[in-house]
C-alpha positions as a Markdown table, in Angstrom:
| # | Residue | x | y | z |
|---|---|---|---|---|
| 1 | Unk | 0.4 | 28.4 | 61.9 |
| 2 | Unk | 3.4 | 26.2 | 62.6 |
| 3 | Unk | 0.9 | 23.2 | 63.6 |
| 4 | Unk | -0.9 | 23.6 | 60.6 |
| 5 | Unk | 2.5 | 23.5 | 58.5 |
| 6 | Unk | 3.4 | 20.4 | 60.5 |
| 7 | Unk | -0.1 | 18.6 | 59.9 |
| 8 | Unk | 0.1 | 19.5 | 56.1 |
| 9 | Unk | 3.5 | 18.2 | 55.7 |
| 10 | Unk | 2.2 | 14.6 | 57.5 |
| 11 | Unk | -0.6 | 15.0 | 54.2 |
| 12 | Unk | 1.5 | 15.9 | 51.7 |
| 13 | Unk | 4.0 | 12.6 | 52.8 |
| 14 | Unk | 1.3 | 10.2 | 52.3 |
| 15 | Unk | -0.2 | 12.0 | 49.4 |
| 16 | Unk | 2.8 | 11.8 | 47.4 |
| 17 | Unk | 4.3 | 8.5 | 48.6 |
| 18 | Unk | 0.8 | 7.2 | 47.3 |
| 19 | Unk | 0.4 | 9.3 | 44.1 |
| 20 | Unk | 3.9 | 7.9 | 43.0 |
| 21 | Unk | 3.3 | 4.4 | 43.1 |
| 22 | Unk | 0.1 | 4.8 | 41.8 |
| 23 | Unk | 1.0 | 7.0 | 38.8 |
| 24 | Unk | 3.3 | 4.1 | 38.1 |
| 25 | Unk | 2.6 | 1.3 | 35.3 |
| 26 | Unk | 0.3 | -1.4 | 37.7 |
| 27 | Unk | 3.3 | -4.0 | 36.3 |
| 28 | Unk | 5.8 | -1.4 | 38.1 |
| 29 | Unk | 3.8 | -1.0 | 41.4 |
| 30 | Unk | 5.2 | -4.1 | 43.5 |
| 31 | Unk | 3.4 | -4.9 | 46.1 |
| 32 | Unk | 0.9 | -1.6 | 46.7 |
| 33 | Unk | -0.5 | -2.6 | 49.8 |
| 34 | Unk | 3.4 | -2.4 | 51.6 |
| 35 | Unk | 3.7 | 0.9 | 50.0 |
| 36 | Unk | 0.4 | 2.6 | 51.4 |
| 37 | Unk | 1.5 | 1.3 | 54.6 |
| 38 | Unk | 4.8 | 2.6 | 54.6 |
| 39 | Unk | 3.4 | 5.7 | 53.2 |
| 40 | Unk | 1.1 | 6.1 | 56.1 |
| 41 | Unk | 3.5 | 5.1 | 58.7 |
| 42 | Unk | 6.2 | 7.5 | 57.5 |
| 43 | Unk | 3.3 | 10.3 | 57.6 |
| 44 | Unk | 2.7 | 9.6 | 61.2 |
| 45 | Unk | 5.5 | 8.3 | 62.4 |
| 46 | Unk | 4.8 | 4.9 | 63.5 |
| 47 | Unk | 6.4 | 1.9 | 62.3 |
| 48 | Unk | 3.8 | 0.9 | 60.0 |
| 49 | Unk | 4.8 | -3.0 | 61.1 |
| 50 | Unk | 3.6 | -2.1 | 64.3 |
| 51 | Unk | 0.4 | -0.1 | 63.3 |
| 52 | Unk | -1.0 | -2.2 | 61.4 |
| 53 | Unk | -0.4 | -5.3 | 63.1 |
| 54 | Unk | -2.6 | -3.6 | 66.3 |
| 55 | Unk | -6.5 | -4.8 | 66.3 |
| 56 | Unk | -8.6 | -1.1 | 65.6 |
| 57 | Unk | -9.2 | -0.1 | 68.8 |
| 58 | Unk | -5.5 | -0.2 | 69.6 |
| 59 | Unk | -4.3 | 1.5 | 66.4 |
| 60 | Unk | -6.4 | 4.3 | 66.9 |
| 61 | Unk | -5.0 | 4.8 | 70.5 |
| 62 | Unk | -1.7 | 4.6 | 68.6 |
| 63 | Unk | -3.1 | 7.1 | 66.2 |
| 64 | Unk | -4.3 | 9.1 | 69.2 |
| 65 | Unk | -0.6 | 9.5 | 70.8 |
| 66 | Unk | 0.4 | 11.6 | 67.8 |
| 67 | Unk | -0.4 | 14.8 | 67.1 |
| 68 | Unk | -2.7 | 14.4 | 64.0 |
| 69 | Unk | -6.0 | 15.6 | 63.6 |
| 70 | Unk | -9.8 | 14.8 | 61.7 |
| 71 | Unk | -7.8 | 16.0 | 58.6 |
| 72 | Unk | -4.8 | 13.5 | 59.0 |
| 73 | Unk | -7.1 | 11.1 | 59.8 |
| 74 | Unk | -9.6 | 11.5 | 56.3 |
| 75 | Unk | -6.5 | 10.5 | 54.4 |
| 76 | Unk | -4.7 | 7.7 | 56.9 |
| 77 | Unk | -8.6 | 6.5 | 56.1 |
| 78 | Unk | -8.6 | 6.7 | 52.7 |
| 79 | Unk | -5.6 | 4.8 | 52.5 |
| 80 | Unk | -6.6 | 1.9 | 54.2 |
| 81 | Unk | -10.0 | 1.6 | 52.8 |
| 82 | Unk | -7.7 | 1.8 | 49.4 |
| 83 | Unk | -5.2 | -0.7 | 50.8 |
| 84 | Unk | -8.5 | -3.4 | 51.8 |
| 85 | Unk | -9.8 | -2.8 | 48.4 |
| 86 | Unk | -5.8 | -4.0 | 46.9 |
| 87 | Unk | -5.7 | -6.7 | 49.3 |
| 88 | Unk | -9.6 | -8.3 | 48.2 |
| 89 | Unk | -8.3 | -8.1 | 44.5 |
| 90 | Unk | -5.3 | -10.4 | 45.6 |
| 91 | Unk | -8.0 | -12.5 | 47.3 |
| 92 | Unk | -6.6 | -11.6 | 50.9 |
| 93 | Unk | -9.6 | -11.4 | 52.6 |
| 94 | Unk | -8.5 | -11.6 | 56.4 |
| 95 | Unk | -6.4 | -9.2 | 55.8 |
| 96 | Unk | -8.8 | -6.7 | 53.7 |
| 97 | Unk | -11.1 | -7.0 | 56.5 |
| 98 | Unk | -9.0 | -6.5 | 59.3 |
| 99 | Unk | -8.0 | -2.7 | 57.6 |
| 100 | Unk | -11.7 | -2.2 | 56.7 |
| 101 | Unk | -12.1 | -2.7 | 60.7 |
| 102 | Unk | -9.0 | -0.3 | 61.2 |
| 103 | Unk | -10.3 | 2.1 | 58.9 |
| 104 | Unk | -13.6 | 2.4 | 60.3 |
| 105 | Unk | -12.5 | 2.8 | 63.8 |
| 106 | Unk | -10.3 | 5.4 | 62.9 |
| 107 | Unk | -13.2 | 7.4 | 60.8 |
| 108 | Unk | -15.6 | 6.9 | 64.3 |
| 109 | Unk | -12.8 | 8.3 | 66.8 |
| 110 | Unk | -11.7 | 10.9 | 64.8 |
| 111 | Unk | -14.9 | 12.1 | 63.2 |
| 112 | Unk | -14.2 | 11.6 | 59.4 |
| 113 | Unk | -16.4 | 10.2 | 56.7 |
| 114 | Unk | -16.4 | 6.3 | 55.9 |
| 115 | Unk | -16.0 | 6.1 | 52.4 |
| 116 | Unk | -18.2 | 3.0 | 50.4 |
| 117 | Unk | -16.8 | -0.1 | 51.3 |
| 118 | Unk | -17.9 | -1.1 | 47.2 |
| 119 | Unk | -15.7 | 1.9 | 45.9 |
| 120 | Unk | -13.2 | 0.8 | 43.5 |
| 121 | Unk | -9.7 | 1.1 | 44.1 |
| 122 | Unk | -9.6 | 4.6 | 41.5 |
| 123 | Unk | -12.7 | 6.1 | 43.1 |
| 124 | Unk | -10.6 | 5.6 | 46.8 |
| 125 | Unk | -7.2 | 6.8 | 45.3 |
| 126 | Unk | -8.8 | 10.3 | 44.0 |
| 127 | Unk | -8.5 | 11.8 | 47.2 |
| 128 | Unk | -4.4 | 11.2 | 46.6 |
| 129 | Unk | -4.6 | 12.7 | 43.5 |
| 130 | Unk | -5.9 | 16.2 | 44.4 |
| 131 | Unk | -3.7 | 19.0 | 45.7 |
| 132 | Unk | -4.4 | 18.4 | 49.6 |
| 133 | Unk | -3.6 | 22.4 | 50.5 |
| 134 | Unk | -6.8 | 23.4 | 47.9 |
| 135 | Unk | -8.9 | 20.7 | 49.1 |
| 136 | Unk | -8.2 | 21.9 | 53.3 |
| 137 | Unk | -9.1 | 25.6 | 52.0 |
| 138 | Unk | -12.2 | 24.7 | 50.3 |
| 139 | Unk | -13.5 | 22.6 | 53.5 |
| 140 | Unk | -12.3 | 25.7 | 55.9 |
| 141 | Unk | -14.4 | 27.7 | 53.3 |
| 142 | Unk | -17.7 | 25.6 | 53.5 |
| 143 | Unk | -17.3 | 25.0 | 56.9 |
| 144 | Unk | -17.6 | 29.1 | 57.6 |
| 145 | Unk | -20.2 | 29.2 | 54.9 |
| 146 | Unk | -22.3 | 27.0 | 56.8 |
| 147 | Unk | -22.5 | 24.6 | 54.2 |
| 148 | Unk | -19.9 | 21.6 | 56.4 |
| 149 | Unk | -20.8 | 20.7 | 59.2 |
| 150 | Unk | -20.9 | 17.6 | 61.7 |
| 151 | Unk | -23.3 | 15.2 | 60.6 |
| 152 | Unk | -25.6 | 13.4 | 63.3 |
| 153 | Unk | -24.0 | 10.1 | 63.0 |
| 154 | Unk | -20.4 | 12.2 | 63.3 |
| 155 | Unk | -21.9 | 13.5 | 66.8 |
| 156 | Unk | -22.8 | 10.1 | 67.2 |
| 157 | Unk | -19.6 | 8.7 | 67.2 |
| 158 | Unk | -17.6 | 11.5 | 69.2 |
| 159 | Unk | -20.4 | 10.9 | 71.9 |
| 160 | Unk | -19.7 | 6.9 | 72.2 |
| 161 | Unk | -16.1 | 7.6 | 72.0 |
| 162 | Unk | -16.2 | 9.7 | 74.7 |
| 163 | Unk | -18.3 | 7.3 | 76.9 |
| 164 | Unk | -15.8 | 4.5 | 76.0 |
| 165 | Unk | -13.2 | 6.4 | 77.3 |
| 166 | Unk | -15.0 | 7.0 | 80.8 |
| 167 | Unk | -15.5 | 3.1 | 80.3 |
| 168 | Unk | -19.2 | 3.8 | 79.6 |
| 169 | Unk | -20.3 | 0.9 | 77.1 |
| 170 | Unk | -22.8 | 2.7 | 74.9 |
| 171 | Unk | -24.4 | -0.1 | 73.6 |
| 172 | Unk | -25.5 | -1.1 | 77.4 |
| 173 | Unk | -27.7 | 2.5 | 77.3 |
| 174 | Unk | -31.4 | 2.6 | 77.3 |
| 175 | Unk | -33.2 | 5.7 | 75.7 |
């Protein structure tokens, strides 16, 4: 119980650090991208400077250190893809792509869904404005009524993670 107090607190940090800025006038936000970071960085404790300054791989081994879980992770997701969608409409591309990279590596290791890469930035940011304690006991609901559960490409992915971490490069396999 206490672990799953601790894990909804790291949620309810990044929802709300997100859900304020973005509930602010757009001429009032600043610079969003800085505040999503900041937002996820405070939620998992990492200097956000230092997380997302890492190339994928290495922020998800950062990411791994901590205690969060596939839950964490589907919102630390969300707010990247979110973030890379910010970034291409202030024509930062290098940047966009480099936390579309991170993003996507962090959905693959930790098993969570990759949202569409054309989603807009208010499709992305719906996930921040829904209470995060209804939406955990709706997917604890469907996933004992049989109606969740881990996709093929999800098995996929915790499979070649697995192998990369026994330095197996799946790619090299033959079926």
């Amino acid at each position: 119980m206490l672990h799953k107090d601790y894990l909804m607190r790291m949620i309810m940090d990044m929802v709300l650090g997100i859900r304020k800025i973005w509930n602010l006038p757009e001429r009032d936000r600043g610079n969003f991208t800085d505040d999503i970071e900041k937002s996820v960085g405070d939620a998992v404790n990492i200097d956000p400077d230092l997380l997302f300054n890492l190339e994928p791989d290495s922020a998800v081994q950062m990411l791994d250190l901590g205690d969060i879980d596939d839950s964490v992770a589907e919102y630390i997701v969300h707010a990247i893809f979110l973030e890379a969608t910010m970034l291409e409409s202030q024509e930062n591309f290098a940047k966009a792509r480099l936390r579309r990279e991170q993003a996507i590596a962090i959905a693959n290791y930790f098993g969570c869904e990759i949202p569409d890469s054309a989603a807009s930035a208010e499709a992305l940011v719906q996930i921040f404005l829904e209470d995060p304690e209804k939406r955990a006991e709706a997917k604890e609901q469907a996933t004992k009524d049989g109606t969740v559960g881990e996709t093929s490409e999800q098995l996929a992915a915790e499979a070649a993670r697995r192998m990369s971490g026994l330095g197996i490069d799946p790619a090299k396999l033959k079926f």
